[in-house]
N, C-alpha and C positions, 0 to 999 in steps of 0.2 A: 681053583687056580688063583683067586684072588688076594685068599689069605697069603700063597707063595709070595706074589708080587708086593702085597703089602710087609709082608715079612724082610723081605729083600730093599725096602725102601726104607727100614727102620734100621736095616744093617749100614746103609749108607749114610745115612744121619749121624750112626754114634761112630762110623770110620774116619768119615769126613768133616764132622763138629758142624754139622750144615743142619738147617732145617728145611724141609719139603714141604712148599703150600698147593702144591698141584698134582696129580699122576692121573695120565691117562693112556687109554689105549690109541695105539696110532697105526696108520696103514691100513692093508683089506681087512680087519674085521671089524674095525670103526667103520672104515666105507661100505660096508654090509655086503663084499664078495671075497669070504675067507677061502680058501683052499682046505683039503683034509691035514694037509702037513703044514700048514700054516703056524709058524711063531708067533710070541705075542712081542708085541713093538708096543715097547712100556716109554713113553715120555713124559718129563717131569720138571716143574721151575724148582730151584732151589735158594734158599739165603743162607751165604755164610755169617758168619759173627762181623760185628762191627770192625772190628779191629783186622780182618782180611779189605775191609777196604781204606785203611788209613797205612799205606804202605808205600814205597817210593819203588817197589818192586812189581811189574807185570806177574800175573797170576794165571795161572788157567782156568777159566771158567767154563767150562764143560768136566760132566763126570759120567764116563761111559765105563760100562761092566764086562768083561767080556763074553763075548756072543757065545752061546750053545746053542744046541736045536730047539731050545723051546722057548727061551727069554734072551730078548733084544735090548737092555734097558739103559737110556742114557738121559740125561739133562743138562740145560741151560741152569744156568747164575740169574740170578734177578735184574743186574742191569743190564746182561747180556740179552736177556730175553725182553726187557723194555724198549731199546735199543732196535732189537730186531722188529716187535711192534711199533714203533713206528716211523718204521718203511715197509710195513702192512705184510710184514712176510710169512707167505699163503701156509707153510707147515707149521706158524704159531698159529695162524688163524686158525689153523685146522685144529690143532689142540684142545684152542677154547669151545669149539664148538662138537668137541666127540661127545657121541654120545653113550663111552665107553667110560666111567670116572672111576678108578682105585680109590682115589685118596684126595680129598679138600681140606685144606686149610685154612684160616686165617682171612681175610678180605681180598685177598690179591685179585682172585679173577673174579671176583663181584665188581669190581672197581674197575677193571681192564673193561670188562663185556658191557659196563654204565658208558663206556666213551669210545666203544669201538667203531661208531659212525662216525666218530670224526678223524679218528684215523683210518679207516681204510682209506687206500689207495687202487682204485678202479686200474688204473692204467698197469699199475705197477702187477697185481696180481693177473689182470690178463694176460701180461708177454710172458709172467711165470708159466700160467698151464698153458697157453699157446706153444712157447717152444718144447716142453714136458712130452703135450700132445704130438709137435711135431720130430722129435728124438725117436719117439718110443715107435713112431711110425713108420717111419725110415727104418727104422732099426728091425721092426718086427714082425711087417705086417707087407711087404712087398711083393715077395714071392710068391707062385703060385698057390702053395701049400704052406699054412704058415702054422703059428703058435697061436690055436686058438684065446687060449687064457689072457694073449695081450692083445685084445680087444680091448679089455676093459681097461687098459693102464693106456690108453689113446681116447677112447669116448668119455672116462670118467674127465679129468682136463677138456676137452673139447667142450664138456657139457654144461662143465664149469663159467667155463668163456660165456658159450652162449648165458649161464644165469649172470654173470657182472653185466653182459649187456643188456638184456632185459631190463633186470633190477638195480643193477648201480648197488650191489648189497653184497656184502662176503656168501659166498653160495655155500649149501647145506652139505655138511661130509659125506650124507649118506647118498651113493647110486642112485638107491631107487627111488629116494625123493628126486632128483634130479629128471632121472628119464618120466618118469608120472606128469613132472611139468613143461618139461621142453621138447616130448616127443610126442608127434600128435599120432592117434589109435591108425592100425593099418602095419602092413607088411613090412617096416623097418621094424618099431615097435614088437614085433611079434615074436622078429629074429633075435633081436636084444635078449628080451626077455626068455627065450629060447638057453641061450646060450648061458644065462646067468641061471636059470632051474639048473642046469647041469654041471655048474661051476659048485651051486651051494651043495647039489646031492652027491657031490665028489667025484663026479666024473674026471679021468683025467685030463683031458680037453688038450693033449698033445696036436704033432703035428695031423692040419686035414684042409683040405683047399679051402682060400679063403670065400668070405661070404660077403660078392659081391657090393649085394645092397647095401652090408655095413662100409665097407670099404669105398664105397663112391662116396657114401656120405661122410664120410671122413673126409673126403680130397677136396669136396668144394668145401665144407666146412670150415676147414683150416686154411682153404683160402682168401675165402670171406673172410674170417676172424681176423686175418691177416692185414688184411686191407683197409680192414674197421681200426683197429688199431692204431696203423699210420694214420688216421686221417681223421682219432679222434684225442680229446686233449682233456682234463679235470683239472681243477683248481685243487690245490695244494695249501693247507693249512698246518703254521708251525704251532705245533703242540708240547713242544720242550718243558716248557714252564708245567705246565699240567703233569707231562710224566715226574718230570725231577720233583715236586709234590709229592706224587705217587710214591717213586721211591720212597722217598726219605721216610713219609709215613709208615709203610710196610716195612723198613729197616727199622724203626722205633717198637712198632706192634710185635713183629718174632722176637726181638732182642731186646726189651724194653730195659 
């Protein structure tokens, strides 16, 4: 499948005159709880030519493909994706950090992941998966009987939360790092883990009455998380100058 997706990234390069320093995988099989019919969610930075940015004209900076059953594949622009780092936003962060890579290029995310502690933003990404958490919960998980499989699209975010508070650090894409460190051994633990053997070995994991003990810990979770949040504050450092650096450099090195 790789070659596919590498194929499909070199088709957009010579459609769009752009070069791609980045691709990776994004979604459940970067987070290590893929589905049997799971697509692949291909995300990717792009640079176009110098001369799409000396323009007096707005441009579109995204290039999305369109979706079939088996390939997802869209990207940001480079200054759109600088931009969106830094105000630390948690689906770029997640990119840098899959451990799912198509395709590297050039310096960009060597240079992004040298200075990503001073741009993350604790606060900013905890209300990200705090409300994530709290949507997907509401949404999916209420009822007596519910959609087992969206467990994990509420405890992955919740879990999240809890690792920015512990660490004050962008937390790890994958699940199971996540619950290994934030879930101590015993009967929640168990059921988790429960439910994800049966996710990975493809069970369908439709609807079946919810389970409790994850469900309680979900409720105070998210309300702790909640509370913590109001009532907690980070210092905020302008990093402009560093990126716009960044930029320009990475705009010289594709296009020299």
């Amino acid at each position: 499948m790789k070659e596919k997706i590498i194929e499909e990234l070199k088709k957009i390069e010579e459609q769009y005159a752009v070069k791609i320093c980045y691709a990776v995988e994004s979604g459940s099989r970067s987070w290590g709880f893929p589905s049997k019919d799971s697509d692949y969610d291909v995300r990717f930075i792009y640079v176009p030519k110098k001369e799409w940015y000396l323009s007096i004209e707005e441009k579109r900076d995204v290039i999305e493909l369109p979706i079939n059953n088996l390939l997802d594949i869209n990207g940001w622009e480079l200054r759109k994706a600088l931009r969106l780092f830094k105000k630390s936003n948690p689906p770029l962060m997640e990119w840098l950090h899959s451990g799912i890579v198509y395709y590297q290029a050039y310096s960009l995310v060597d240079k992004m992941m040298a200075i990503q502690n001073q741009v993350f933003r604790p606060q900013s990404a905890l209300y990200h998966y705090l409300n994530m958490a709290k949507g997907n919960y509401r949404d999916y998980l209420q009822a007596d009987e519910v959609k087992i499989k969206k467990y994990f699209y509420v405890l992955r975010p919740v879990l999240a939360c809890k690792w920015i508070e512990k660490y004050n650090s962008v937390p790890p894409i994958e699940f199971q790092a996540l619950v290994a460190d934030l879930i101590m051994d015993g009967p929640l633990k168990n059921e988790i883990n429960t439910l994800l053997d049966r996710k990975i070995r493809g069970d369908e994991l439709n609807f079946e009455p919810k389970v409790v003990i994850i469900n309680e810990f979900l409720e105070n979770e998210i309300n702790r998380i909640e509370d913590y949040a109001k009532k907690t504050s980070f210092p905020k450092q302008d990093i402009s100058p560093i990126l716009d650096e960044l930029f320009r450099d990475i705009l010289d090195e594709v296009w020299p």
